[in-house]
C-alpha positions as CSV (number, residue, x, y, z in Angstrom):
1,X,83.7,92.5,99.7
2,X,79.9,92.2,100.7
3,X,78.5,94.8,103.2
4,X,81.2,96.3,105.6
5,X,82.3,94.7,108.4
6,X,82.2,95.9,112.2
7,X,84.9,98.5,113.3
8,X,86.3,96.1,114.9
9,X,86.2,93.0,112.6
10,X,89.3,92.9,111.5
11,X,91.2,92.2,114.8
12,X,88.7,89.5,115.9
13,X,90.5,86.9,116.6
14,X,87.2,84.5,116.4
15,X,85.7,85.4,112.8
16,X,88.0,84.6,109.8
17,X,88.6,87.8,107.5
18,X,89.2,87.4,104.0
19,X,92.4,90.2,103.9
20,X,93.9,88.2,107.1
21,X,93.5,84.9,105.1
22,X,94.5,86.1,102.0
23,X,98.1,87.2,103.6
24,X,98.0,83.9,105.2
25,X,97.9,82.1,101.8
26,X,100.6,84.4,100.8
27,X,103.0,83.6,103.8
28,X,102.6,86.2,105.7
29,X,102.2,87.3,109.6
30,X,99.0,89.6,109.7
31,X,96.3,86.6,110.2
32,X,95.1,84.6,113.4
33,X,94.3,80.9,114.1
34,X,90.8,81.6,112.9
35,X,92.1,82.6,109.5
36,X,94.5,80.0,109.2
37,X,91.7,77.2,110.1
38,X,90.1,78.4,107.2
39,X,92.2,78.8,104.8
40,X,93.7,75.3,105.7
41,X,89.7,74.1,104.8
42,X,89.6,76.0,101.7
43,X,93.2,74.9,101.0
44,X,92.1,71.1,102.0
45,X,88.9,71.3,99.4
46,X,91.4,72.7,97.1
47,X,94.8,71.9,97.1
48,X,95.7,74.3,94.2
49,X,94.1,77.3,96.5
50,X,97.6,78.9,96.8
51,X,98.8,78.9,93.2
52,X,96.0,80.6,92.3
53,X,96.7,83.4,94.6
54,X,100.1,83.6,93.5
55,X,98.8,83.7,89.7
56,X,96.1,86.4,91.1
57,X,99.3,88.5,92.0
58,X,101.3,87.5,89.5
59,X,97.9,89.2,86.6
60,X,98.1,92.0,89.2
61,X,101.6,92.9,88.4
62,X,101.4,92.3,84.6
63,X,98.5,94.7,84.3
64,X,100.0,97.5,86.2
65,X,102.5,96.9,84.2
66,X,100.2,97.1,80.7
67,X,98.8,100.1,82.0
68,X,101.7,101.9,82.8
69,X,102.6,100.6,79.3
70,X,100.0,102.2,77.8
71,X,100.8,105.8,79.8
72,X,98.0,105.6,82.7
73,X,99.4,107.5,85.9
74,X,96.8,107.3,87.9
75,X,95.5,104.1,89.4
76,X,92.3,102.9,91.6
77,X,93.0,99.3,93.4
78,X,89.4,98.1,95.5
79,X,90.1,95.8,97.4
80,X,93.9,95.3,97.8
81,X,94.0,94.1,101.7
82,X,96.9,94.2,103.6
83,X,100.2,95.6,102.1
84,X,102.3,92.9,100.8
85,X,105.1,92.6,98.2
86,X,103.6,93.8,94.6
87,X,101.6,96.1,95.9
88,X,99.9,98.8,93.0
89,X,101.7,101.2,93.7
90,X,105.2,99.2,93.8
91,X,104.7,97.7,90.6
92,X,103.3,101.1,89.0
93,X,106.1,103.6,90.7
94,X,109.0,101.0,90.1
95,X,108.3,102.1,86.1
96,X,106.9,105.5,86.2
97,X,107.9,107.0,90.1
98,X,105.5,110.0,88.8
99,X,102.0,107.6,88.9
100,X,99.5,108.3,91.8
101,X,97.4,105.1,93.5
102,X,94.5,105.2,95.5
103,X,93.5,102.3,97.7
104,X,90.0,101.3,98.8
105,X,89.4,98.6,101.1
106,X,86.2,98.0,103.4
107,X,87.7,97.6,107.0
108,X,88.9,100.2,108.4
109,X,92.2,98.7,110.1
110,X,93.8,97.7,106.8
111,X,93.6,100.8,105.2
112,X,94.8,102.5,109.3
113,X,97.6,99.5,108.9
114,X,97.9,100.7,104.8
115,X,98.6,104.4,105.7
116,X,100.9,104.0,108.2
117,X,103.0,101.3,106.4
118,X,103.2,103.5,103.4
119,X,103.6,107.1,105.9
120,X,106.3,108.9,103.6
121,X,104.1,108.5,100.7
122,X,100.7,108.4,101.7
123,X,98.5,111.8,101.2
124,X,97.6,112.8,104.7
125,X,94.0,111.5,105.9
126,X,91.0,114.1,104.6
127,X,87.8,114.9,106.0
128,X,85.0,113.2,103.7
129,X,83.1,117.2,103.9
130,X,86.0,119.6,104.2
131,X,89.0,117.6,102.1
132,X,90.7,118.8,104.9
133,X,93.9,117.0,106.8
134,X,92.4,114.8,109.9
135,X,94.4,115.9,113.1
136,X,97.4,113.3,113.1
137,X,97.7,112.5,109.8
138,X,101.2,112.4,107.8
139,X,103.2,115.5,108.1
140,X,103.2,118.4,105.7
141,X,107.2,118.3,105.3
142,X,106.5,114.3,104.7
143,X,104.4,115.3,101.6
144,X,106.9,117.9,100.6
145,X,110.0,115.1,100.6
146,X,107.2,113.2,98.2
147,X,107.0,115.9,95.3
148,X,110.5,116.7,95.6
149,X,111.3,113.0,95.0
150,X,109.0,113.3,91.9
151,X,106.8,110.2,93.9
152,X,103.3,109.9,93.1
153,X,100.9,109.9,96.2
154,X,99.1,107.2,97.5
155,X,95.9,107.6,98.7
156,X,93.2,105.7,101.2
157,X,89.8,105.5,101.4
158,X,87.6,103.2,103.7
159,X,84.2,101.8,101.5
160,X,83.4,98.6,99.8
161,X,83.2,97.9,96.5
162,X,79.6,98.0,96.1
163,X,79.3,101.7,98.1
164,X,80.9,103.5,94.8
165,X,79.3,106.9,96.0
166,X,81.1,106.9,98.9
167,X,84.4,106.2,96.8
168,X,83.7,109.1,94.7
169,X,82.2,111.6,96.7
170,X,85.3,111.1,98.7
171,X,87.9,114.0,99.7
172,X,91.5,112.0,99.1
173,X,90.0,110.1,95.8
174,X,89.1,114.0,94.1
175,X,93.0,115.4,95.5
176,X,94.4,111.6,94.3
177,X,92.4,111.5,91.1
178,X,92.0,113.2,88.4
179,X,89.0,112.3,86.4
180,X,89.9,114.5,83.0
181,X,92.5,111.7,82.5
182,X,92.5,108.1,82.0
183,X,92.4,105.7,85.4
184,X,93.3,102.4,85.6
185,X,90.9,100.3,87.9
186,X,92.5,97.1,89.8
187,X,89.4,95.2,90.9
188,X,91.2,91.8,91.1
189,X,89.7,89.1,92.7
190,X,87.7,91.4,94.8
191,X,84.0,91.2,93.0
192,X,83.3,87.5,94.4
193,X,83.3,88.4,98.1
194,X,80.1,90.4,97.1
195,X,77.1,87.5,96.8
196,X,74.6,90.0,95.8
197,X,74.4,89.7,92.2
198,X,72.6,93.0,91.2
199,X,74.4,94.9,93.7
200,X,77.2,94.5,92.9
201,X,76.9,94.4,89.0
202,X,75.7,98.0,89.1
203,X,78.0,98.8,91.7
204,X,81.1,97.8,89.4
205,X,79.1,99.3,86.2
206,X,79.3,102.7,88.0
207,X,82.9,102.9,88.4
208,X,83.3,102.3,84.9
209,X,80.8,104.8,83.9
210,X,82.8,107.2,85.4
211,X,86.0,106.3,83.5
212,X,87.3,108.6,81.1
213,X,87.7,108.1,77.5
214,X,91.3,105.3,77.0
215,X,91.3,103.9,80.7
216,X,91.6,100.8,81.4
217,X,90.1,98.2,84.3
218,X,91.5,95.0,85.1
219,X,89.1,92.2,86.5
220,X,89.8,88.9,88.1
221,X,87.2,86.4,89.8
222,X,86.8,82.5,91.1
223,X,85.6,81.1,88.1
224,X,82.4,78.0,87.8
225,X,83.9,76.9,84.7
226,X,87.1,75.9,85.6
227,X,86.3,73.7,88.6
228,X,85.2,70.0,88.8
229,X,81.6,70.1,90.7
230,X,83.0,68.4,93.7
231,X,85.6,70.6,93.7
232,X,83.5,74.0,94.0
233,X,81.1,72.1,96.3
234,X,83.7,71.1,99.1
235,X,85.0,75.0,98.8
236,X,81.5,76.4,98.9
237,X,80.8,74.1,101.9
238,X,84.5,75.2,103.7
239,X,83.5,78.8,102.9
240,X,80.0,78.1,105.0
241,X,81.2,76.5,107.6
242,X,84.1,79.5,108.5
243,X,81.5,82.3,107.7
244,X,83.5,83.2,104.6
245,X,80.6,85.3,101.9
246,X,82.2,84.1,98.6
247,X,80.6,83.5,95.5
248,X,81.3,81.8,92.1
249,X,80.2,82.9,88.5
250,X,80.2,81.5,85.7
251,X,82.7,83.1,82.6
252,X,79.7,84.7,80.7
253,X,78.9,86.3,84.2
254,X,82.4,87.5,84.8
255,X,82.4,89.0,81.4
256,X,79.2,90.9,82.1
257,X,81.1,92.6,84.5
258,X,83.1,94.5,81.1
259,X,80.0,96.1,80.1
260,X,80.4,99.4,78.5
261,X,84.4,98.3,78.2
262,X,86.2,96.8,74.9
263,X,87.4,93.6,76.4
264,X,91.1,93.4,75.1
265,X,93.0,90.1,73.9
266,X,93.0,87.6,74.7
267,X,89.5,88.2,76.2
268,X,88.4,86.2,79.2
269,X,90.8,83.4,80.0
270,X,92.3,81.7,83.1
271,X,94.3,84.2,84.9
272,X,97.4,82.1,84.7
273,X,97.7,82.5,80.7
274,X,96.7,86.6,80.5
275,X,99.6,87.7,78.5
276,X,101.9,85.5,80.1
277,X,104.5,84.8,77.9
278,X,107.4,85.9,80.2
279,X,106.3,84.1,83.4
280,X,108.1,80.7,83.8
281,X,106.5,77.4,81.8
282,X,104.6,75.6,81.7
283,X,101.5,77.8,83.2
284,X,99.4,76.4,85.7
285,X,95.9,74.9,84.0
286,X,92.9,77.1,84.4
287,X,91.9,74.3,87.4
288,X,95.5,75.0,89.1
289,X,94.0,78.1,89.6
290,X,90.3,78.9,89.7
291,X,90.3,81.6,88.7
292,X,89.1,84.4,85.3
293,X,90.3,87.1,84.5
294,X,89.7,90.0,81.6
295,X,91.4,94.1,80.6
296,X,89.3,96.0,79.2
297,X,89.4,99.5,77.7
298,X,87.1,102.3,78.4
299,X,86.3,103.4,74.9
């Protein structure tokens, strides 16, 4: 996520969006020619491009699954795209029906595509000012059905990751979240969209300063270190040439991004081997994948 797209950017059928060709990678519908041409370049510099997003979801659903584990009920995912199978809240409400999720995404048509795909769960759309319903939004019987089911509401809000005022000055994140308990924060494979070093290391360091006492954050990002040079150079240069922002850091660097956090075993490792014991063997190598990931607790 680097600095919000046009309105409009996310049904353009001639400039490839990362959410488009990340549900592309995954198999799915929501993605044009555009997006497939360059995920078929990324994909052609790196052959392995599409375990690692399956390993990027596979960390995401084992660390809902810690932190529901460890009694969060109440989680924050920036970045999450298009709805597809594994979603947060799935994951989270499959163990504890009762947890709440809010959803942050920088283009305004995933999270319109978000709400309405998640309608008998979703909190109805609030004014940024007023936190009150926008005219249209889900139905106040719809939300009634939801706390007589004992479901946990699922909130939207439209910023990018490195906007975190607008995140939390915003109307459904204070009804969603409640900051006198501890969140768990999904930023998974989100933070190398964003070039900008320093903006987005403070931007990220905000969110967690905000964090009460016991939660818990759960970081992923394209890793330097696992990656033969040729490797990341073809991929940088496919990225380039399809107007894709995307940038890769170094472990130290993706473990700066824990600061003010107790980084929990097994520290930063390849995502494919993060407490992984259940997933089928033999894991896929840290070069399969690309990818670094770290939990850390909010002490």
């Amino acid at each position: 996520m680097a600095a919000p797209p046009r309105a409009d950017a996310f049904d353009d059928p001639t400039v490839p969006h990362p959410a488009r060709r990340y549900n592309y990678w995954l198999g799915g519908r929501e993605n044009y020619r555009v997006d497939r041409a360059s995920g078929d370049a990324v994909a052609a510099a790196m052959p392995s491009v599409r375990v690692g997003i399956q390993e990027n979801r596979a960390f995401l659903r084992r660390a809902v699954r810690f932190m529901i584990g460890e009694g969060i009920r109440q989680l924050i995912d920036i970045g999450p795209g298009i709805p597809a199978p594994d979603c947060s809240h799935e994951v989270a409400q499959a163990l504890a029906p009762e947890t709440r999720v809010l959803y942050v995404d920088n283009d305004p048509i995933v999270i319109a595509y978000s709400r309405a795909l998640l309608r008998s769960a979703a909190l109805p759309e609030l004014d940024e000012e007023t936190g009150e319903p926008v005219d249209g939004s889900v139905a106040e019987a719809d939300l009634e059905q939801v706390a007589q089911d004992g479901r946990g509401l699922i909130g939207h809000v439209l910023s990018d990751l490195c906007d975190p005022e607008r995140i939390l000055g915003n109307a459904e994140l204070r009804a969603v979240i409640d900051f006198d308990q501890p969140v768990g924060l999904l930023l998974v494979a989100v933070a190398h969209f964003c070039i900008e070093d320093e903006r987005v290391y403070e931007a990220v360091s905000r969110l967690i300063d905000v964090l009460p006492q016991g939660s818990l954050v759960a970081f992923s990002h394209a890793s330097t270190d696992y990656l033969d040079p040729r490797t990341k150079g073809r991929v940088d240069a496919a990225n380039r040439d399809h107007n894709s922002p995307f940038a890769f850091r170094y472990s130290f660097e993706i473990a700066r991004f824990a600061a003010g956090l107790d980084i929990l075993d097994p520290g930063v490792v390849p995502i494919s081997i993060w407490r992984a014991e259940d997933e089928p063997q033999p894991r896929p190598t840290a070069a399969d994948t690309g990818i670094a990931c770290w939990v850390g607790r909010r002490p």
